[in-house]
C-alpha positions in Angstrom: -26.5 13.9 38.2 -28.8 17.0 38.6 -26.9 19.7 40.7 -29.1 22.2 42.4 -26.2 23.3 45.4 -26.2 26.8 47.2 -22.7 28.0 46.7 -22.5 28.1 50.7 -23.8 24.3 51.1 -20.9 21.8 52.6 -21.0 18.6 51.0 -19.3 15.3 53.1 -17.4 12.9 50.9 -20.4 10.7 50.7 -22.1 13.4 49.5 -20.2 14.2 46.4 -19.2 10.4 46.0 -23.0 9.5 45.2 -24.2 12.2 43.2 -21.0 11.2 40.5 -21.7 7.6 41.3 -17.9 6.9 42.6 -16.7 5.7 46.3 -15.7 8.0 48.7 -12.4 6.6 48.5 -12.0 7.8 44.7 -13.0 11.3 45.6 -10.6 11.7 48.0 -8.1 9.9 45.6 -8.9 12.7 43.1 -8.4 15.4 45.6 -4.7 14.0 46.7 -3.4 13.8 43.1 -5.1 17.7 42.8 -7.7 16.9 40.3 -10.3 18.8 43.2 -8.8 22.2 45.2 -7.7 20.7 48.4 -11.1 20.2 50.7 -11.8 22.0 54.3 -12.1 20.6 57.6 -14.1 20.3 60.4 -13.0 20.5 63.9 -12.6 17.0 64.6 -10.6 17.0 60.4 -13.2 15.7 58.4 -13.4 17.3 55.1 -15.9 19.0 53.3 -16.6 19.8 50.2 -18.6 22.6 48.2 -20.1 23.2 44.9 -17.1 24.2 43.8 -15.4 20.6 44.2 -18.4 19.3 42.8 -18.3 21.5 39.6 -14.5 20.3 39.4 -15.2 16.8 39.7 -18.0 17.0 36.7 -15.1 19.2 34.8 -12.5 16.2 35.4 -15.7 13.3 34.4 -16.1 15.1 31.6 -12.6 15.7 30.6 -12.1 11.8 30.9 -13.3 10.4 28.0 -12.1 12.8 25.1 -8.6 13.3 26.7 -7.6 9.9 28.8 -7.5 9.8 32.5 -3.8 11.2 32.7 -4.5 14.2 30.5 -7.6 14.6 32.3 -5.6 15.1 35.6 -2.9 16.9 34.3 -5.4 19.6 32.7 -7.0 19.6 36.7 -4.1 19.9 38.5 -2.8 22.7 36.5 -6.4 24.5 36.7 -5.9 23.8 40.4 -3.1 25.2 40.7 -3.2 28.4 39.0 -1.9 27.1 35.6 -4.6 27.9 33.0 -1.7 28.4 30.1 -0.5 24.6 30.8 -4.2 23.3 31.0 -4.8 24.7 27.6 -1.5 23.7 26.3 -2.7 20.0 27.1 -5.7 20.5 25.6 -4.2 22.1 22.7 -1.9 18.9 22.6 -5.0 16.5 22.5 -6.6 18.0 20.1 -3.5 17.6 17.9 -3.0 13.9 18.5 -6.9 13.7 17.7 -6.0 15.3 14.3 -2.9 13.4 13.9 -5.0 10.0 14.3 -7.6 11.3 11.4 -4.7 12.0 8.8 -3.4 8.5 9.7 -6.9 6.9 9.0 -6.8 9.2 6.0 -3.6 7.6 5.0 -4.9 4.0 6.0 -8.2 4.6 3.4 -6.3 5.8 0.4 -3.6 3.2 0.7 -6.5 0.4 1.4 -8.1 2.0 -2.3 -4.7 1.9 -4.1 -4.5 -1.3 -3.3 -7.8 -2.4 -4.6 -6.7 -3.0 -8.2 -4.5 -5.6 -7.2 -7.5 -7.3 -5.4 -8.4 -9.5 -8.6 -5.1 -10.3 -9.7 -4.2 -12.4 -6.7 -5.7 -15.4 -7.4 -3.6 -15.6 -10.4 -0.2 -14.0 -9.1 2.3 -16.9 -8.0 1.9 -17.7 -4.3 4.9 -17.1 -3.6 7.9 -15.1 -4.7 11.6 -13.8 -3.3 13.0 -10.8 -1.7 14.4 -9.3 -5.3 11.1 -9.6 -7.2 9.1 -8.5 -4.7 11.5 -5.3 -4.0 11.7 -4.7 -7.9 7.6 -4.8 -8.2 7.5 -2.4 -5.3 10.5 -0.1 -6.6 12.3 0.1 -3.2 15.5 -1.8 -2.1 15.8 -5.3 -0.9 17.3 -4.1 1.6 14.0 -2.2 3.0 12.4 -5.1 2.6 14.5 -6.2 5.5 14.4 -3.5 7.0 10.6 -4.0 7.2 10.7 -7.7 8.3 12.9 -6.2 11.2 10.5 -4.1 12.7 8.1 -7.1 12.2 5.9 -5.2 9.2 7.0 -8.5 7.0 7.0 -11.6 8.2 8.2 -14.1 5.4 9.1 -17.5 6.0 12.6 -19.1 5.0 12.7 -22.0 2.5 14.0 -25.1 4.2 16.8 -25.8 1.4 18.1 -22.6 -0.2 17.5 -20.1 2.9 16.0 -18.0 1.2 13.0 -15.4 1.8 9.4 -16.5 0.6 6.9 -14.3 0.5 3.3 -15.4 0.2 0.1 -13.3 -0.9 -0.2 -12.2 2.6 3.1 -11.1 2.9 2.8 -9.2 -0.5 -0.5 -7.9 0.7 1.2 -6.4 3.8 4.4 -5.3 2.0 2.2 -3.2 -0.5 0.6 -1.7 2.6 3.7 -1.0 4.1 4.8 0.8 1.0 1.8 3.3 0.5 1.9 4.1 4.1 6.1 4.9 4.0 4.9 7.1 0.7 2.6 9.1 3.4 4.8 9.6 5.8 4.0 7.7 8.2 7.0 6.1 10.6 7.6 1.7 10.9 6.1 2.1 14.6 2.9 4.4 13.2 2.4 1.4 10.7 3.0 -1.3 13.1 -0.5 -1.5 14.6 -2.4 -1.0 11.4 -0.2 -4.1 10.2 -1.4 -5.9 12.8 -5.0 -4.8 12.4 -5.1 -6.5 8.9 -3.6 -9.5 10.1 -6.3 -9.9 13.0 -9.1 -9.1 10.3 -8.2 -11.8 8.3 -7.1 -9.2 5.2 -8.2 -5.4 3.4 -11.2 -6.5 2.6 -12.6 -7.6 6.6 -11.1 -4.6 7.8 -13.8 -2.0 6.1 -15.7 -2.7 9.7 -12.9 -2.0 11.4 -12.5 1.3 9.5 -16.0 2.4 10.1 -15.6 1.6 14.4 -12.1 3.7 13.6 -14.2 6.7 12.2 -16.6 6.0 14.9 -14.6 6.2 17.7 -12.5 9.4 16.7 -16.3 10.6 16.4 -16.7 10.4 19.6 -13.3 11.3 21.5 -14.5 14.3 19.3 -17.4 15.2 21.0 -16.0 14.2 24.0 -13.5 16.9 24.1 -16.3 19.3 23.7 -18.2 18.3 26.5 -15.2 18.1 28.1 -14.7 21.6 27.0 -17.3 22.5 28.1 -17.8 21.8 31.9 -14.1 23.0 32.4 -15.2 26.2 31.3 -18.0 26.3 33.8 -15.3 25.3 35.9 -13.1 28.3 35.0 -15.8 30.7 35.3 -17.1 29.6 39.3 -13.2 29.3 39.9 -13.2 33.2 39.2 
């Protein structure tokens, strides 16, 4: 995507669509919901671009994949329309939520290594045990342990005579998790997901790999924002 454009030099939707690799259609989709300034026109109303749109298209490419494509266009339509306080207030917003997601891997690690001593214990534990056990091992009330199984954190099955609550290793597993991550802070629907995480790996141990994509990923949406950062300033700067 080499740009070498005289700041005078018109550029036709075709133009600008192929140097970014998108249809002509998506550049003009881009300029209607204000992620590019609003493009001339010819005498016969064809539009033309300029370097300009073409540095505000890379800006919004760039902005993409750190921020998500509605951030992305919020941040250009403020730009575009004169609002550089509410761009960076957006950005200033992503940039928590990026920090936000580390503490709650954070949070995810140190509950996963609390956990750890109970790893070789489980093959002797009971298989199964009841609401009031399980509540008096974890020091909370049964009723939280309802509370839990509510917002689908717990999932115990009911015996078929008595009614009751049974709680297998898995459950206790995910119950123990539930209860380091309420210690951190962290709300039922931050924990939901994560819950469902170790259920889909199969258990703590499975989900080190999906730890290490985790880390990986906010990595990236890292660096991201910087490139981000830094084509929007470029941006800024020809904007004037």
């Amino acid at each position: 995507m080499g740009q070498n454009l005289q700041s005078g030099e018109k550029l036709r939707p075709i133009d600008l669509a192929r140097r970014h690799g998108l249809s002509t259609q998506a550049v003009r989709n881009y300029e209607e919901a204000g992620i590019l300034p609003a493009a001339g026109r010819t005498a016969h109303g064809y539009r033309t671009y300029t370097p300009l749109h073409a540095r505000a298209l890379r800006a919004f490419l760039a902005l993409v994949p750190g921020h998500g494509h509605r951030t992305a266009t919020a941040i250009m339509r403020a730009v575009n329309e004169g609002a550089a306080d509410e761009a960076f207030r957006l950005i200033d917003e992503s940039h928590a939520q990026l920090l936000r997601d580390r503490e709650t891997l954070r949070a995810v690690e140190r509950a996963l290594r609390d956990l750890s001593p109970h790893a070789d214990t489980t093959v002797s534990r009971p298989r199964r045990t009841f609401i009031g056990p399980l509540a008096e091992e974890l020091g909370i009330r049964p009723a939280t342990l309802r509370k839990w199984e509510g917002a689908g954190l717990v999932r115990p099955r009911r015996d078929p005579l008595t009614g009751y609550r049974v709680y297998d290793e898995a459950d206790v597993r995910d119950a123990r998790l539930v209860h380091q991550l309420r210690r951190g802070g962290h709300l039922l629907e931050q924990i939901a997901p994560l819950i469902a995480q170790v259920r889909t790996a199969g258990g703590l141990e499975p989900l080190e790999g999906t730890l290490r994509d985790w880390h990986g990923r906010l990595s990236a949406r890292g660096r991201a924002m910087l490139s981000g950062a830094a084509e929007l300033e470029a941006y800024l700067r020809e904007r004037g």
